[in-house]
C-alpha positions as a LaTeX table, in Angstrom:
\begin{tabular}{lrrr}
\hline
Residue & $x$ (\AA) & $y$ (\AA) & $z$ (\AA) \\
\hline
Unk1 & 0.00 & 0.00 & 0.00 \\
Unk2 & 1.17 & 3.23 & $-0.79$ \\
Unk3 & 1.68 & 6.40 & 1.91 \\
Unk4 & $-0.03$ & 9.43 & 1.41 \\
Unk5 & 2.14 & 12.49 & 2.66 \\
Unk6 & 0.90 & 15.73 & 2.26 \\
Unk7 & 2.06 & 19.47 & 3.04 \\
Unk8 & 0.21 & 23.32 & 2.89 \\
Unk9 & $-2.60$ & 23.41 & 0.51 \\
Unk10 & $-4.56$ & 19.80 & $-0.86$ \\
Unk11 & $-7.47$ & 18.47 & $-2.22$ \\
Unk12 & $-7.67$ & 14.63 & $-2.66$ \\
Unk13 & $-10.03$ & 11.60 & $-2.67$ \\
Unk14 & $-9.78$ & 9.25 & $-0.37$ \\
Unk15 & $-8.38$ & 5.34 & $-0.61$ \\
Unk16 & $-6.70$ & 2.96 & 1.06 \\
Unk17 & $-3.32$ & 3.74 & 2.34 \\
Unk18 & $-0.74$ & 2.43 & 4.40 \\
Unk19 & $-0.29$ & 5.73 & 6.22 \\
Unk20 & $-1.52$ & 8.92 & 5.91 \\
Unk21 & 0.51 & 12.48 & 6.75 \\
Unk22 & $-0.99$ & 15.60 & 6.14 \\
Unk23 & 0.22 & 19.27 & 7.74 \\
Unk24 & $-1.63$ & 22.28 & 6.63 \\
Unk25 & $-5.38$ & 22.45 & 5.29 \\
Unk26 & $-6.37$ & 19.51 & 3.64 \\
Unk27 & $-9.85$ & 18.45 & 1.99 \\
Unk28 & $-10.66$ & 14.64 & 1.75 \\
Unk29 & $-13.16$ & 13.92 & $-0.40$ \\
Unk30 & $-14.19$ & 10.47 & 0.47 \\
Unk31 & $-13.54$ & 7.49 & 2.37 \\
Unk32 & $-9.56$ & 7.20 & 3.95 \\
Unk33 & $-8.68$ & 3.59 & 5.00 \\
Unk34 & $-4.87$ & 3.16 & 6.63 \\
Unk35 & $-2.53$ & 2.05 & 8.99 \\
Unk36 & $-1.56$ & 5.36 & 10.67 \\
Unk37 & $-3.22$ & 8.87 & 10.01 \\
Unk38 & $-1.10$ & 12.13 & 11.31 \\
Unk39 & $-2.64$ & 15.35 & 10.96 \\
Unk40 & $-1.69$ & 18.76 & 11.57 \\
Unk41 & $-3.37$ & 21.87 & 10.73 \\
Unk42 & $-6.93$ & 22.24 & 8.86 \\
Unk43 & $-8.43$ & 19.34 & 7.64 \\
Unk44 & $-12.60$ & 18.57 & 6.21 \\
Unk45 & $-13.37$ & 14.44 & 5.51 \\
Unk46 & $-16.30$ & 13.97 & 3.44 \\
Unk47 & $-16.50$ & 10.59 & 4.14 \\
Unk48 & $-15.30$ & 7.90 & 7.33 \\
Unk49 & $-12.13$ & 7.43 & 9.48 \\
Unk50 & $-10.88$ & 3.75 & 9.48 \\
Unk51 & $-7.56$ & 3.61 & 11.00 \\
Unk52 & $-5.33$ & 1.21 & 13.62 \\
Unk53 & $-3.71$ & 4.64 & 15.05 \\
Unk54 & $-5.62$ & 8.69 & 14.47 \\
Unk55 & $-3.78$ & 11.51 & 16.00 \\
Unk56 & $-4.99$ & 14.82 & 15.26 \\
Unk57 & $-4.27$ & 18.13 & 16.06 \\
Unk58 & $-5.66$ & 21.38 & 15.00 \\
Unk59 & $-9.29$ & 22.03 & 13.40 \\
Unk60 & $-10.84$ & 18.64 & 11.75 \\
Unk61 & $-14.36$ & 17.76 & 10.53 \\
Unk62 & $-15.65$ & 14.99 & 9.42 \\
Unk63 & $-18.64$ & 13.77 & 8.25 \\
Unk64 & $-18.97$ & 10.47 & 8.64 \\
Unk65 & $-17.70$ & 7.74 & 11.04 \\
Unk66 & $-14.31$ & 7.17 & 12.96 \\
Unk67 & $-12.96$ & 3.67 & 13.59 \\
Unk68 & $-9.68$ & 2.86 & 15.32 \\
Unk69 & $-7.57$ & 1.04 & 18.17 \\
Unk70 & $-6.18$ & 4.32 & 19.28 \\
Unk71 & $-7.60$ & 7.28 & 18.61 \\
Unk72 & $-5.97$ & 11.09 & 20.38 \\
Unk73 & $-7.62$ & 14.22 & 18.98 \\
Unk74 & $-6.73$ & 17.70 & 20.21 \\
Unk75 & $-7.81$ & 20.65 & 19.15 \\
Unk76 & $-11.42$ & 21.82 & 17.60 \\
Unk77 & $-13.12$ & 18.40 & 16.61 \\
Unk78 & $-16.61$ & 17.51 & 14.91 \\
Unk79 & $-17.47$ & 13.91 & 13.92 \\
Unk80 & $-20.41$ & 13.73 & 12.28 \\
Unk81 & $-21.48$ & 9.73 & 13.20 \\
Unk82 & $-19.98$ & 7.74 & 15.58 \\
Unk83 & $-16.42$ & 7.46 & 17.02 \\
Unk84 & $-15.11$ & 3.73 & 17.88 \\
Unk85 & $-11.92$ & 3.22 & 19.38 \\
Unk86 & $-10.27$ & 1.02 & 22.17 \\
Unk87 & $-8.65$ & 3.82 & 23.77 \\
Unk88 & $-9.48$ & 7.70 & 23.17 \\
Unk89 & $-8.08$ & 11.03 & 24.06 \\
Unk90 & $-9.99$ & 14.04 & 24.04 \\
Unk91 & $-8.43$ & 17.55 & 24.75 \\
Unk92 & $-10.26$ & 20.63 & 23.58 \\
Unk93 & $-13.61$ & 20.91 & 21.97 \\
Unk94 & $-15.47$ & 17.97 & 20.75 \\
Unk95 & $-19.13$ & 17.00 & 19.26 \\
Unk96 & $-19.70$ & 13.78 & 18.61 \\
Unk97 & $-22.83$ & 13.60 & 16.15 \\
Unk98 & $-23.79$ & 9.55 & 17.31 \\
Unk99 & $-21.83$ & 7.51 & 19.76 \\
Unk100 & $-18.22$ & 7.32 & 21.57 \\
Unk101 & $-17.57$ & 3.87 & 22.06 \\
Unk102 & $-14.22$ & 3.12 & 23.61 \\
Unk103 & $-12.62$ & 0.54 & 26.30 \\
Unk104 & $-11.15$ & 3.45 & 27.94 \\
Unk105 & $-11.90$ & 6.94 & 27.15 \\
Unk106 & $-10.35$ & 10.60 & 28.49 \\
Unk107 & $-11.86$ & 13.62 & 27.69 \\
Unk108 & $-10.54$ & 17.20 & 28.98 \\
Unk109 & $-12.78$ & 19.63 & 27.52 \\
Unk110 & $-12.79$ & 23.43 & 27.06 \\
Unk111 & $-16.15$ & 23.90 & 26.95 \\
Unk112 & $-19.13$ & 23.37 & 24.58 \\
Unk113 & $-18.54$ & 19.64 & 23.41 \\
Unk114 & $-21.33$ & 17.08 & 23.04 \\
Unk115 & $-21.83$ & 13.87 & 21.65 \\
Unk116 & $-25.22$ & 11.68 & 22.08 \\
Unk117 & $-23.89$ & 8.51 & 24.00 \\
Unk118 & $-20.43$ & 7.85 & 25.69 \\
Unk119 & $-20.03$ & 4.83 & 26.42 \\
Unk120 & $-17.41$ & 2.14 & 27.43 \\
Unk121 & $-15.55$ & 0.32 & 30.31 \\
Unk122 & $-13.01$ & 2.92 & 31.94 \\
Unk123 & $-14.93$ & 6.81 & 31.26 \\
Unk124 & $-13.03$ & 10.21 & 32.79 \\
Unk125 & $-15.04$ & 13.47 & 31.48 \\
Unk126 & $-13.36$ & 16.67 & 32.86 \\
Unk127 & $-12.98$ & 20.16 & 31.78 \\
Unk128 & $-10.26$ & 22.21 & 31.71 \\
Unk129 & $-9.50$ & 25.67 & 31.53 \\
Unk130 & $-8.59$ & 27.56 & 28.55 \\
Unk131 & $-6.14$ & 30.83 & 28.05 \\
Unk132 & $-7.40$ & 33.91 & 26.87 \\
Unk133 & $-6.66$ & 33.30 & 23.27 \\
Unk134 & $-8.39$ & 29.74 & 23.00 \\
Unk135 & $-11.55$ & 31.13 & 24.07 \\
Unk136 & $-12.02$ & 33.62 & 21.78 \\
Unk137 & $-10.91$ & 30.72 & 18.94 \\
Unk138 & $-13.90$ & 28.48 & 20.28 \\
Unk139 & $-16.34$ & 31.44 & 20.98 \\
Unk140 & $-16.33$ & 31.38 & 16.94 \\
Unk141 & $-17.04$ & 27.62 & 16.47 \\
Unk142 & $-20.40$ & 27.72 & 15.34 \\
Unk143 & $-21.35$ & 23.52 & 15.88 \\
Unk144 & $-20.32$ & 23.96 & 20.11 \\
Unk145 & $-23.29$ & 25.15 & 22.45 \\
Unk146 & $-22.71$ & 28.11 & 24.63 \\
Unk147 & $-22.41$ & 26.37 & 27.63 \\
Unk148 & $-19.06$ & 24.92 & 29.86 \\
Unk149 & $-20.65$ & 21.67 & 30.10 \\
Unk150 & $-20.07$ & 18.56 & 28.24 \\
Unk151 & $-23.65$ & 17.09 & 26.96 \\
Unk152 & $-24.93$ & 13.88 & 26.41 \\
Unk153 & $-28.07$ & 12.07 & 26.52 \\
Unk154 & $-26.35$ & 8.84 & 27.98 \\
Unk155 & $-23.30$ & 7.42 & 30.09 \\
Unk156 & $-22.57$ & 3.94 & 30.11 \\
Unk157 & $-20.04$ & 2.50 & 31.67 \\
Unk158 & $-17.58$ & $-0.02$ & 34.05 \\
Unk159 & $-15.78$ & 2.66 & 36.09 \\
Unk160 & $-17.25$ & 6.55 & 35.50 \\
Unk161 & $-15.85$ & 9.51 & 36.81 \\
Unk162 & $-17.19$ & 12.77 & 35.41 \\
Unk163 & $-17.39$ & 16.62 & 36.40 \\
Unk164 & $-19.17$ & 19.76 & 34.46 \\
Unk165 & $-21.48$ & 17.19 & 32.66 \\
Unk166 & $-24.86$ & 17.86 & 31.88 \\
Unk167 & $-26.51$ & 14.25 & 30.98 \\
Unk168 & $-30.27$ & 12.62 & 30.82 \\
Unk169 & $-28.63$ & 9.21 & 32.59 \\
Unk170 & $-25.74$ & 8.04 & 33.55 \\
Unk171 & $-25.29$ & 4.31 & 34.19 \\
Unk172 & $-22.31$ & 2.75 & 35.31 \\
Unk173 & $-20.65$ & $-0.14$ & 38.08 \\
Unk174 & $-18.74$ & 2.61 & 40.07 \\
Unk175 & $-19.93$ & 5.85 & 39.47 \\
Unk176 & $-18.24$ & 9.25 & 40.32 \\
Unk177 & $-20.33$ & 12.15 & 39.83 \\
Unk178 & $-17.80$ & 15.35 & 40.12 \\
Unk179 & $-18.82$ & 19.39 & 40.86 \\
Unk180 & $-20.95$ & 21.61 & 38.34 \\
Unk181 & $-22.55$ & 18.20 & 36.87 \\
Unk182 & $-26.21$ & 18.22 & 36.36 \\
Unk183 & $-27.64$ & 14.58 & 36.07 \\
Unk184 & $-31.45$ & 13.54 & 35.45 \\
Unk185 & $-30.93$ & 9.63 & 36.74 \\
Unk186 & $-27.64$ & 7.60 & 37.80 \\
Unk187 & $-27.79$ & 3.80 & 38.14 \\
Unk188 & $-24.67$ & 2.05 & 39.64 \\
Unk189 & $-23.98$ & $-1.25$ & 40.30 \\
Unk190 & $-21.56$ & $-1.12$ & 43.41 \\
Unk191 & $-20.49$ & 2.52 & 44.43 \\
Unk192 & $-22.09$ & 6.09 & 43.81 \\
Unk193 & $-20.04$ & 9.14 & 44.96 \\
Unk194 & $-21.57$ & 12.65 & 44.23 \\
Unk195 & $-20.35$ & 15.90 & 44.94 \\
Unk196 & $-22.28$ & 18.54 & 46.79 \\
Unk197 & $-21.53$ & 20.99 & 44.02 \\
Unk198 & $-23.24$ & 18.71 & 41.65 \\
Unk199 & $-27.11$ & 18.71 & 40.88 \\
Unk200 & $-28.45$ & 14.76 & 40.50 \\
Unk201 & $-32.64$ & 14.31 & 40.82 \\
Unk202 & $-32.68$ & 10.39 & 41.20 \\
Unk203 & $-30.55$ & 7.70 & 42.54 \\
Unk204 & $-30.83$ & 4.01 & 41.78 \\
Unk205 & $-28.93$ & 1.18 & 42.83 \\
Unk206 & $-29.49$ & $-1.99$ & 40.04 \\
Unk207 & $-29.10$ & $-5.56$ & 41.30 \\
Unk208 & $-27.76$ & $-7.82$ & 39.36 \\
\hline
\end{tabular}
């Protein structure tokens, strides 16, 4: 399989590729199948992610699904569908149109991300705080929500530890619920901590 290696200014289709290396502004027009994709810069997919390794950094769109074992955005991210990995790193802003599905999964968030469902075994949500100059970069992002709260309709997980999350239910075997959350229903399994800085309107413990 060939490597695609790109620098400053492209257009391309997409393919199958042994890896993929792109720094600047890119625009994929279609599916990208590889081994390893490295991107730096601007980049738009028209079509899905499948990849063993992603790393991305910068400003990246894309419109359909992302598939990998290891997956480590940072920066301004939008996926479209769902995101499947076995381990994920988060730092920034993210929307997830569908699901995050990963083993283990650790997102540090500006502020404004989303994605429907988040689900896995191991699940750390946390926000961070952002310099001057980041802020006014994400104040312009026109897909995050004008909250500092990471949104999502569902949790599901083994081990779930989360803070400044705003969620319909979040179901998990040890659950952590952190300060500035705000939580419709938690289910756990075995343990339920929740700070008294966080909002949560039901408690259940599930048998079984």
């Amino acid at each position: 399989m060939n490597t695609m290696k790109f620098s400053g200014i492209t257009q391309t289709d997409g393919g199958v590729y042994q890896n993929v290396k792109i720094e600047g502004v890119a625009k994929i027009n279609g599916d990208i199948t590889c081994e390893e994709l490295s991107l730096q810069g601007v980049s738009t997919f028209k079509g899905d992610l499948t990849c063993t390794d992603v790393h991305i950094e910068g400003t990246c769109k894309i419109a359909g699904d992302v598939k990998s074992r290891h997956c480590r955005l940072s920066g301004l991210i939008n996926v479209g569908r769902d995101l499947e990995a076995e381990s994920f790193t988060g730092r920034g802003a993210l929307k997830v149109g569908g699901s995050l599905n990963a083993e283990k999964a650790d997102i540090r968030f500006v502020y404004g991300s989303s994605a429907h469902e988040v689900c896995g075994q191991q699940l750390k949500i946390q926000r961070e705080n952002a310099n001057g100059a980041l802020e006014f970069i994400t104040d312009l992002i026109p897909w995050r929500h004008k909250g500092k709260s990471f949104r999502c309709a569902l949790i599901e997980g083994d081990d779930i530890d989360v803070e400044h999350v705003t969620a319909d239910t979040v179901r998990g075997k040890n659950v952590r619920i952190g300060a500035e959350c705000q939580i419709r229903l938690v289910e756990y399994h075995e343990t339920v901590s929740i700070h008294p800085q966080a909002r949560v309107e039901s408690t259940v413990k599930l048998e079984g």
